[in-house]
C-alpha positions as CSV (number, residue, x, y, z in Angstrom):
1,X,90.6,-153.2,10.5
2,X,94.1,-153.5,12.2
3,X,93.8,-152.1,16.0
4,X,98.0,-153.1,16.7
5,X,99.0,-149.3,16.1
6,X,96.3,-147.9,18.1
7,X,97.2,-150.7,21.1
8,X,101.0,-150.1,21.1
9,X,100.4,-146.1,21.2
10,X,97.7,-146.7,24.2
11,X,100.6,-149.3,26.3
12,X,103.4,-146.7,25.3
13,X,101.4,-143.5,27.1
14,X,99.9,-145.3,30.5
15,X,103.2,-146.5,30.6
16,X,105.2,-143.1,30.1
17,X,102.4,-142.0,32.6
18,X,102.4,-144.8,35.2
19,X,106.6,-144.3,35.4
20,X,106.2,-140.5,36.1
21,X,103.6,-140.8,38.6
22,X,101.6,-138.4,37.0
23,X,98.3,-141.4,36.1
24,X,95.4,-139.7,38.2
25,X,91.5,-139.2,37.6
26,X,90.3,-135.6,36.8
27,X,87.9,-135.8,39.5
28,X,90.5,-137.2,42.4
29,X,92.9,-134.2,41.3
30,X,90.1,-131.3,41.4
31,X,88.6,-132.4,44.6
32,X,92.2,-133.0,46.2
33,X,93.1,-129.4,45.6
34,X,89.7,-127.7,45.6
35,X,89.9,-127.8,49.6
36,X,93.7,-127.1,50.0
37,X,92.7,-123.7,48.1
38,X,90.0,-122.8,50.1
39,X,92.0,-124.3,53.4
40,X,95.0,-122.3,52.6
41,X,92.6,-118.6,51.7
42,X,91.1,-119.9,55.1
43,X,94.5,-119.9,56.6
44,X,95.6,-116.8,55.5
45,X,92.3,-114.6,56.5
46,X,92.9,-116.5,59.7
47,X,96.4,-115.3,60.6
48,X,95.3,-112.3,59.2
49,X,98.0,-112.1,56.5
50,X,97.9,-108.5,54.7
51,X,98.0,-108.8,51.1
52,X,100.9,-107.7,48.8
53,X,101.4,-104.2,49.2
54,X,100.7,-102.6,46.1
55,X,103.5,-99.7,44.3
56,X,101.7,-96.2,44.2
57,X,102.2,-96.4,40.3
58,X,100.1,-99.7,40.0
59,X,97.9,-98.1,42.7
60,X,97.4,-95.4,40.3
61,X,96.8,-97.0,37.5
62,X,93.7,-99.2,39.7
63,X,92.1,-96.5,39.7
64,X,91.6,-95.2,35.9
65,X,87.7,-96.9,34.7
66,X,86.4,-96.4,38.2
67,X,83.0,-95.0,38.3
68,X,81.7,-92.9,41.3
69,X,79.0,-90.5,41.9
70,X,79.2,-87.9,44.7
71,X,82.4,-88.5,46.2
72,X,85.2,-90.5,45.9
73,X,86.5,-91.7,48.9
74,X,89.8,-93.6,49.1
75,X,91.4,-95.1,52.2
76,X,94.8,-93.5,53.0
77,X,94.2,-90.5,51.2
78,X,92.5,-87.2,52.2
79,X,90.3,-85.5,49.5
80,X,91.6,-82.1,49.2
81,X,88.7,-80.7,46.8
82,X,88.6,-80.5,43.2
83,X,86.0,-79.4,40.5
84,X,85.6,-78.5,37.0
85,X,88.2,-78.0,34.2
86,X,86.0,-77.6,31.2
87,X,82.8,-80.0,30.7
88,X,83.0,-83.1,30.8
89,X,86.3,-83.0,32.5
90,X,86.7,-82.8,36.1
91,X,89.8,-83.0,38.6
92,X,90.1,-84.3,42.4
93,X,93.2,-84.1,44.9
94,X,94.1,-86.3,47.3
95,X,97.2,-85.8,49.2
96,X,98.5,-89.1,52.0
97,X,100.5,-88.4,55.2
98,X,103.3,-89.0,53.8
99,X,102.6,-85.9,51.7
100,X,102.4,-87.6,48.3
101,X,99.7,-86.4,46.4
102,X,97.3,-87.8,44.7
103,X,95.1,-86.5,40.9
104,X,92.5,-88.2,39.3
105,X,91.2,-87.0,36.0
106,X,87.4,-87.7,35.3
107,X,84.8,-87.6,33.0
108,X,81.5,-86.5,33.6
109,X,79.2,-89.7,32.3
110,X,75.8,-87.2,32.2
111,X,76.5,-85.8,29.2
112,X,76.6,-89.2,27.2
113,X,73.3,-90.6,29.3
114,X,75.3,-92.5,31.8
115,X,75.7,-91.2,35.3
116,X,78.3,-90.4,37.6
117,X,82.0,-90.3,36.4
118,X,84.8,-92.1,35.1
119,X,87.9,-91.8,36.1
120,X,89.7,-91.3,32.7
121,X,93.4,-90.7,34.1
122,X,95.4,-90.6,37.9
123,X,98.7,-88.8,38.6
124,X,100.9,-90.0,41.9
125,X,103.6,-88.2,43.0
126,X,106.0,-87.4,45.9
127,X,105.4,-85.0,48.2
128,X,106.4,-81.9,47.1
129,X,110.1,-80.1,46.9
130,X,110.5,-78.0,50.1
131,X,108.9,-74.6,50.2
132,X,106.6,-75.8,47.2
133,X,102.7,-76.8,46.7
134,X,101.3,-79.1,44.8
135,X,98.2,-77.2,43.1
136,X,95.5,-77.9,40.5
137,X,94.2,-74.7,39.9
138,X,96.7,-73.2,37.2
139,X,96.8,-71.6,33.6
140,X,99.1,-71.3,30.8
141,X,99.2,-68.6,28.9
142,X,96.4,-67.2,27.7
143,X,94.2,-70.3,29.0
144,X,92.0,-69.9,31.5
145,X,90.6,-73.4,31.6
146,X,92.7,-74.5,34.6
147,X,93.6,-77.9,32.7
148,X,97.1,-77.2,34.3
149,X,98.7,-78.2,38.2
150,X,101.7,-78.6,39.4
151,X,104.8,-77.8,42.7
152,X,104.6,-74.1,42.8
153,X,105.9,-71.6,45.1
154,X,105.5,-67.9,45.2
155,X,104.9,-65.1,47.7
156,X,101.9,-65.2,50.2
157,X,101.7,-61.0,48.5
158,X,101.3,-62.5,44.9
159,X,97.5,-63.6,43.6
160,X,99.6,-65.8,41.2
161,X,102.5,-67.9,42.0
162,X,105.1,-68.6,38.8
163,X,107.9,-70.4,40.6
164,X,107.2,-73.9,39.0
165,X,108.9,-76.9,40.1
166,X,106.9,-79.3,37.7
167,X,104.1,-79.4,35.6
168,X,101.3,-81.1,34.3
169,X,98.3,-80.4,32.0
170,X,94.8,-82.6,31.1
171,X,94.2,-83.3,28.0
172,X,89.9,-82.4,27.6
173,X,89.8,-84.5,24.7
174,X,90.5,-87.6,26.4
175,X,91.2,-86.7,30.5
176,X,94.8,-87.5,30.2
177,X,97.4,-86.3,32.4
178,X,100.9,-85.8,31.1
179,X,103.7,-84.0,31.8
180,X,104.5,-80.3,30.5
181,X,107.5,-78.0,30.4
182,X,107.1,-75.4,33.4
183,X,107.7,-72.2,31.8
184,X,104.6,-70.2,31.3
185,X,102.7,-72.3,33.9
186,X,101.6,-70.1,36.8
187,X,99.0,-71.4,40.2
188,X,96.6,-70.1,42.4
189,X,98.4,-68.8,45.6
190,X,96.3,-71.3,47.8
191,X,96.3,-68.3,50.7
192,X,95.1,-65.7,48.4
C-alpha cells in the first residue's frame, strides 16, 4: 500500500492552514467564544441597550399564529373592543397614541377542539385622514356579516356613515385581511 499521496495531501493542508493562522482546536475555539457571547448579552442587558426597533409592518406580521384566550393585551396599543364577524372568525382593534391603528383577524380554536384563538391575519395602518374613523363594524351591500372596516366619515345625524376613505374586508374562509374598493362600503356611526 503506497501512503506518499495521502502524506503530501496531509503536509500541503496544515501547511495552507498553519500560513493563514487559521490551525486551532474545536474545543479552544468554542470555549473562547462561548463566554465573549454570553459577556457581550451580559453587557448589553447591563447598559441596558434597547433592542432594534421593530417596523410596524414586521410588527404586524409577529403577530399572525399567536394564540390567546380572553384578552389580548399588547404593550403600546389600547384595545378598542372587537367581537364576532361570522363563526369562527373574530376581529380586535387596537389603536397607539400616535393614532395608528391596529386589526387583528382571529380564529376561534373551539370549534376544531383546540382552545382559545389564533390570530389568522393583522392590519397596521396610519392614523386616520382628518375628519375620518377608523371602524370595524361595516357592510357591503347586502352583507350583513360586518366582515368589512375601514376610514369613514359621516354625519353625527346619520345611523350609517358612507364617506369612505379606505377599505378593507376579512376573508371567513381563511381570516385574511385585504384591501377593497370603497364604493358600497358603508360603517357604524360610532356616536349613534
Amino acid at each position: 500500500m503506497n501512503c506518499k499521496p495521502i502524506w503530501s495531501l496531509t503536509a500541503a493542508c496544515l501547511f495552507a492552514l498553519l500560513s493563514t493562522g487559521v490551525a486551532r482546536v474545536e474545543a479552544e475555539a468554542t470555549a473562547d467564544t462561548e463566554p465573549k457571547a454570553g459577556a457581550e448579552a451580559e453587557t448589553s442587558a447591563e447598559s441596558g441597550a434597547e433592542p432594534a426597533p421593530v417596523s410596524d409592518e414586521d410588527f404586524a406580521k409577529s403577530l399572525i399564529g399567536k394564540t390567546y384566550s380572553g384578552s389580548f393585551d399588547l404593550d403600546g396599543w389600547t384595545n378598542i373592543g372587537g367581537g364576532l364577524v361570522l363563526p369562527p372568525i373574530y376581529v380586535r382593534h387596537y389603536a397607539r397614541d400616535d393614532g395608528a391603528v391596529l386589526v387583528l383577524a382571529a380564529k376561534d380554536g373551539s370549534a376544531g377542539g383546540g382552545s382559545g384563538f389564533e390570530v389568522t391575519d393583522a392590519l397596521i395602518t396610519g392614523k386616520p385622514r382628518k375628519g375620518y374613523t377608523f371602524s370595524t363594524s361595516c357592510m357591503k351591500g347586502d352583507d350583513y356579516t360586518l366582515r368589512f372596516m375601514g376610514e369613514t366619515s359621516g354625519r353625527d345625524a346619520s345611523e350609517w356613515w358612507t364617506n369612505m376613505n379606505k377599505a378593507w374586508q376579512i376573508e371567513i374562509e381563511t381570516g385574511k385581511i385585504s384591501s377593497v374598493k370603497e364604493r358600497g362600503v358603508k360603517c357604524t356611526n360610532p356616536n349613534w
